[in-house]
N, C-alpha and C positions, 0 to 999 in steps of 0.2 A: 156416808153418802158420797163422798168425796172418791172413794173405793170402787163406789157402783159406778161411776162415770167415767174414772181411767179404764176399764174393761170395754165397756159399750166405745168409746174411744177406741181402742186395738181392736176391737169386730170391724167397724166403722171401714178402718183401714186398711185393714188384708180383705175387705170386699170393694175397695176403693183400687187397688194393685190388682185383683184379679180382674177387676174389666177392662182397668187398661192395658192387661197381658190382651186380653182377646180382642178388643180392637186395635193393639198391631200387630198380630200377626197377618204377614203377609197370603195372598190367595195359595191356598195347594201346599200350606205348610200342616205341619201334622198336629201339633200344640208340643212339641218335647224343642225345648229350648237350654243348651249350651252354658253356663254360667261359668266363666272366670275365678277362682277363689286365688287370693294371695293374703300371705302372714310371713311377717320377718322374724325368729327368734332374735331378741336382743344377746350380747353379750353380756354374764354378770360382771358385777365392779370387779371380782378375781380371772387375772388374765395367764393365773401359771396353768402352764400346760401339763397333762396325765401323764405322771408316769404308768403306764399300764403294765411291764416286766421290764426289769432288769436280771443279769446272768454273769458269769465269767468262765472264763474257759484258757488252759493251757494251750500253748499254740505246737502243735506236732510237725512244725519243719525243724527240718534237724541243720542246716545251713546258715553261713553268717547271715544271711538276709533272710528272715523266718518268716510267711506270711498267714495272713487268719486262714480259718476252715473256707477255701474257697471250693467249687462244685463247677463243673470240672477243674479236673487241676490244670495249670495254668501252661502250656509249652513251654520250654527253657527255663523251668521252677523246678526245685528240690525236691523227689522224690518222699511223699509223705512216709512214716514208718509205717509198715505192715501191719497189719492188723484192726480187729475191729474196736480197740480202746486209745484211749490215748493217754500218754506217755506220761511218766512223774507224778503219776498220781497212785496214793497209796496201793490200793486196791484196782486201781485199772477202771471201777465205775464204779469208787464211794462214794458218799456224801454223808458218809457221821450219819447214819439214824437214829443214835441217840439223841444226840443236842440238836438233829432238824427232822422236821414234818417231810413228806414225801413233798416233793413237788409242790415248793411255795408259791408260787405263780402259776394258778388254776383258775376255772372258770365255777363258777357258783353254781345254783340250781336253777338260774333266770339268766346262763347264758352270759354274764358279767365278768369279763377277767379282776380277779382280785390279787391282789399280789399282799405279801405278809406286811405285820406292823414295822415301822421305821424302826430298826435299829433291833429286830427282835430275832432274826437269825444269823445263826452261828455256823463256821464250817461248813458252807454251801457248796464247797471244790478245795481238797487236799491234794496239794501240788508241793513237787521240791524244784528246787533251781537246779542247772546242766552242771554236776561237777566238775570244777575248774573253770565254769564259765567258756566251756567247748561242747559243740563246736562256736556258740556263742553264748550271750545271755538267753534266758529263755524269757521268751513274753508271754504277758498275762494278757488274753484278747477282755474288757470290757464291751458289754453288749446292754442294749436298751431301745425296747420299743416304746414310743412316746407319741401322745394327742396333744398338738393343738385346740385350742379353743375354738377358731376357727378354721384352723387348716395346718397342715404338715408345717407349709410355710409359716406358719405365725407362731415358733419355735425359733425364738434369737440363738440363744446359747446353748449347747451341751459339754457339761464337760465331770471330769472326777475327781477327787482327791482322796490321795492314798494314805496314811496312816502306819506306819509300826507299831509290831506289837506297845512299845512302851508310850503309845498317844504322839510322840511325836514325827513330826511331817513328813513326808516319802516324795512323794510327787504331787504334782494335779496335771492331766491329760485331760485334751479336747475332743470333742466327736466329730466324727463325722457322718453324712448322709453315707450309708453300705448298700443303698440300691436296689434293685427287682428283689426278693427271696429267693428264686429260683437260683440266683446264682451261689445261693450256698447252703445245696441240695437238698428241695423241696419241690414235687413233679405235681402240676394238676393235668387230672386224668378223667376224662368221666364226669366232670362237674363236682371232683372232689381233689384233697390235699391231700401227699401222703410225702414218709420221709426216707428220702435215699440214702439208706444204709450202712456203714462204713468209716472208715477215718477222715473221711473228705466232709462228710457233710455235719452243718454247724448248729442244724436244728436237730440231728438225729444226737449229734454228741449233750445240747441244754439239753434233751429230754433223755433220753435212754440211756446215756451213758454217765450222766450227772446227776440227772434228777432235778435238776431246776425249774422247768416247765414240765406240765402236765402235756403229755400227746396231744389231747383232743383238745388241750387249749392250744394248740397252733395248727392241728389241723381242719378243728371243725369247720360250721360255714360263716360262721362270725368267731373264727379263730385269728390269733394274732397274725399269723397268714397272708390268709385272705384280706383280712384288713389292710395289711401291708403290700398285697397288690393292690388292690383300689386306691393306694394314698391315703386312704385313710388314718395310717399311723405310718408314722417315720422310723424307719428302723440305724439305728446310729451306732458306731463301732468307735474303737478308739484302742488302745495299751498301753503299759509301761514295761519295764525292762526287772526283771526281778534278777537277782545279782547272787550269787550264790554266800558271798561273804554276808550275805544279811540275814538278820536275827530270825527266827525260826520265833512260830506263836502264830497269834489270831492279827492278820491285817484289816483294819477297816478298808471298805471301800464307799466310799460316799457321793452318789450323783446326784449333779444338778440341772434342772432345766428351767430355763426361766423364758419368759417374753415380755416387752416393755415394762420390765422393774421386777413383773411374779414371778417368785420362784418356787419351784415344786423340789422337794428332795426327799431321798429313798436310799438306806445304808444299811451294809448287811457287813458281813466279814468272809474273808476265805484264810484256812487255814496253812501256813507254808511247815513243812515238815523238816524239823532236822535229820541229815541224814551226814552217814560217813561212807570216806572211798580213801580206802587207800592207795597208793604208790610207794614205790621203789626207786632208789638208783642203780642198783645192780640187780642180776638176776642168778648169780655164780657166786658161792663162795669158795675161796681156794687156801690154804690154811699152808699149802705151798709143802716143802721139806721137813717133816715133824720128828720129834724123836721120841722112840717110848717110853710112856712112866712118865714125859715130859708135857702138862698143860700149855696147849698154844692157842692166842687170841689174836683174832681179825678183830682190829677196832675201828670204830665208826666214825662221824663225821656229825657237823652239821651242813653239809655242799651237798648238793642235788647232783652235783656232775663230777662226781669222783665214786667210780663202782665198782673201786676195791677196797672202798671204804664206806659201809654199810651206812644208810641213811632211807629214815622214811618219812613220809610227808601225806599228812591230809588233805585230799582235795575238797572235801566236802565240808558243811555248811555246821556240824553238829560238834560234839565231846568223844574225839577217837579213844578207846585205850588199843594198848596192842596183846596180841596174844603169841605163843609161839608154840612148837611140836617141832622134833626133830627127830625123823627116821633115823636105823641103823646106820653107818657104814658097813656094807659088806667090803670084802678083800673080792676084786675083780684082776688085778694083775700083779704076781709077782716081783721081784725086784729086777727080773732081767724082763719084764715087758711080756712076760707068756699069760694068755688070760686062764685065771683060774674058773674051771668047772664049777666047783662047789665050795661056798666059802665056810661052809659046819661052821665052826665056834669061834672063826676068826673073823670078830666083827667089832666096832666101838660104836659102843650105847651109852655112852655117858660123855654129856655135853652143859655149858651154862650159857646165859647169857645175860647183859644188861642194859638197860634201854634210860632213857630220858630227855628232855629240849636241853636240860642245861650240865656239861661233862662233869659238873661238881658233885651231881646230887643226881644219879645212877641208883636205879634198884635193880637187881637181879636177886640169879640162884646162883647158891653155893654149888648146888649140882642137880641135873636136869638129865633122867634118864630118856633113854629114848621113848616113842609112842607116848610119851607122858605130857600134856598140853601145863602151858605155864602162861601165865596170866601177870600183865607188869603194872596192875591195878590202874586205879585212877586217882592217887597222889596228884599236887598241884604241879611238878615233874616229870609225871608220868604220862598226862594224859596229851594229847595234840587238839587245836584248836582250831579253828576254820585259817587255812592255809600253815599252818606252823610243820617245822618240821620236828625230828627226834633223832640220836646217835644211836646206834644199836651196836655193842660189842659182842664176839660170838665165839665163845671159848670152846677148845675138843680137848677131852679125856682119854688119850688112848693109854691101855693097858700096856705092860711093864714088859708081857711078854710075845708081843705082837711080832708077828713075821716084815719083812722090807715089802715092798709093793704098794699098789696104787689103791684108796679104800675111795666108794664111792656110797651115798646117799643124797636126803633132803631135808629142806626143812621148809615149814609149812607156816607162814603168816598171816593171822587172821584180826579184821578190825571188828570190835563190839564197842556199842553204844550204853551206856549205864551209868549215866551221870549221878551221884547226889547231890543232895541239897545249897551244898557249897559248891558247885562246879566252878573251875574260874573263867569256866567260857563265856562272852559274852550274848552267844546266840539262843545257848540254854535257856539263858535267863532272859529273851525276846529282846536285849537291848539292843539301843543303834549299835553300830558301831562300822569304822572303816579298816581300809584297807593295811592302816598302820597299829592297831586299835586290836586285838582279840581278845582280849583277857583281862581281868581285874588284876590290881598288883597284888603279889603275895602277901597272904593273912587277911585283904580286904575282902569279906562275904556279898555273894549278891544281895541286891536289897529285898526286903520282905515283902 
């Protein structure tokens, strides 16, 4: 009963409202009347703001002052390098497709940017450091689009913290606001997004050249984009300084964004690649007045700047060993200075040589014919470590019954990478280490 008369009630009263709709409508009005509606979404009790995508990217200025992918390039700024990839990365536009999904930061089937689980991707961008730390350090650009709960502005903090391969601490960098998209090369045309091209631009390099973002998730029409002209999402940059004496491995990179206390956090890794570069201090050997049947040695050094005294040195970040090959001498002049036409059978093809950091403990060959490549292993002596240098001695064979005159050839040095298990570099094995620091002391193993 009770049931029957709350009904007859609401009849009652939407014919109660409808008469007093009709007498007030004014004379000469039509009956269609205007209504106001208003609704506030509240904010929930959680105030961290969306990470929507996160990225990282090698920075391609090649000057002591390096800057991010800007669009146009900037007047009176470093000519970016040529080309459509950018620089120091393995492959030119890897990203490991085995240990990652294409494009981890894509849009769903409902239009939704999703970005992967916290902590579940690997080797997103395989980068090495500038050997030698020339023309500088090279930066790692950090990149992150982010919502507010309320707005771009209700985003206190951004910032990152970096990680070495062995867990411990690297840096933490800040972000900042990076402004229109347009400015780093993203053209709307037509009522659409698209991406310009090339080494300059910072959305074409996350997507096509890395694979971090999915295209249509930055160009669609609720791509991070668009959204990022509207204000709707913040788009925030920041770096650090990646040093080439450091450990080679998997770097976390870990962001954070918080507002009034919430924090939001999203951490991935990018992988730094050891690599080697060798140098020289001389570029000539001279073996000067020999005699024959008589073995004579050029011996080396550990000084960079004495190059009549053989000496090499790794610029690069990995486990050098050295290699060697040395052409013939042929006989080109004479002893009174007449150059000789053809030198037939008058040539020395047998040479040695021996290498090592410390003069004590030298491996070479007994003898080392020409075109014959020699290999000075990777003994804990033998090998070079990120900055170390090595002595190289360079012994000639000539024959008993060799003519006077001037013999001329070359020899050909080559660096390979082939670390084992034991290496005593400490970048191998991803540990920190400084600038005073390469290497475990002898007999001690990296750890397991």
């Amino acid at each position: 009963m009770l049931s029957k008369w709350k009904g007859r009630f609401a009849i009652l009263a939407i014919l109660a409202l409808a008469a007093t709709f009709l007498v007030a409508l004014p004379a000469g009005a039509n009956g269609d009347i205007d209504i106001t509606t208003d609704a506030q979404i509240g904010l929930s009790g959680d105030d961290s703001p969306d990470i929507v995508c996160k990225w990282e990217l090698p920075d391609t200025y090649t000057t002591s002052v390096p800057d991010d992918y800007e669009y146009p390039p900037v007047e009176g700024k470093a000519t970016p390098n040529p080309g459509g990839t950018t620089p120091g990365m393995e492959y030119g536009n890897d990203d490991d497709s085995v240990d990652i999904a294409a494009n981890p930061c894509r849009q769903d089937e409902f239009g939704t940017t999703k970005y992967f689980t916290d902590g579940s991707q690997y080797n997103v961008m395989q980068v090495e450091a500038n050997p030698e730390n020339y023309p500088s350090k090279r930066y790692i650009e950090l990149w992150a689009a982010i919502r507010g709960k309320a707005s771009v502005a209700a985003v206190d903090s951004v910032f990152w913290d970096i990680y070495h391969p062995d867990g411990s601490f690297k840096t933490q960098e800040y972000g900042v606001l990076a402004g229109r998209p347009e400015q780093y090369g993203a053209t709307f045309n037509q009522g659409s997004w698209t991406l310009d091209q090339g080494y300059a631009g910072m959305w074409y390099a996350a997507s096509e050249l890395t694979g971090q973002i999915a295209t249509d998730t930055l160009t669609g029409q609720s791509g991070i984009i668009a959204r990022a002209a509207e204000y709707e999402l913040g788009l925030f940059k920041g770096r650090f300084w990646l040093d080439k004496h450091q450990p080679c491995g998997e770097y976390e990179v870990r962001l954070y964004a918080s507002n009034d206390g919430d924090t939001s956090t999203l951490s991935n890794t990018l992988s730094v690649l050891c690599f080697v570069e060798l140098v020289t201090d001389f570029t000539t050997v001279d073996w000067g007045v020999i005699s024959p049947g008589d073995i004579d040695v050029v011996y080396g050094d550990l000084l960079m700047d004495t190059p009549e005294r053989p000496t090499v040195k790794n610029t690069g970040s990995g486990e050098l060993s050295l290699g060697i090959e040395f052409t013939d001498m042929e006989w080109v002049e004479d002893g009174l200075g007449n150059p000789i036409e053809t030198a037939g059978a008058k040539r020395i093809t047998m040479f040695d040589a021996a290498f090592g950091t410390n003069p004590s403990y030298l491996v070479g060959f007994p003898e080392l014919p020409a075109y014959q490549e020699g290999q000075f292993g990777n003994g804990y002596y033998q090998v070079l470590c990120a900055n170390e240098v090595g002595k190289l001695d360079l012994s000639i064979h000539p024959p008993g019954w060799l003519p006077a005159g001037l013999y001329s050839g070359s020899i050909w040095l080559y660096a390979y990478n082939n670390p084992n298990d034991d290496s005593p570099c400490l970048n191998e094995a991803g540990d920190w280490q400084d600038w005073t620091t390469v290497r475990y002391p002898f007999g001690v193993l990296p750890p397991e």
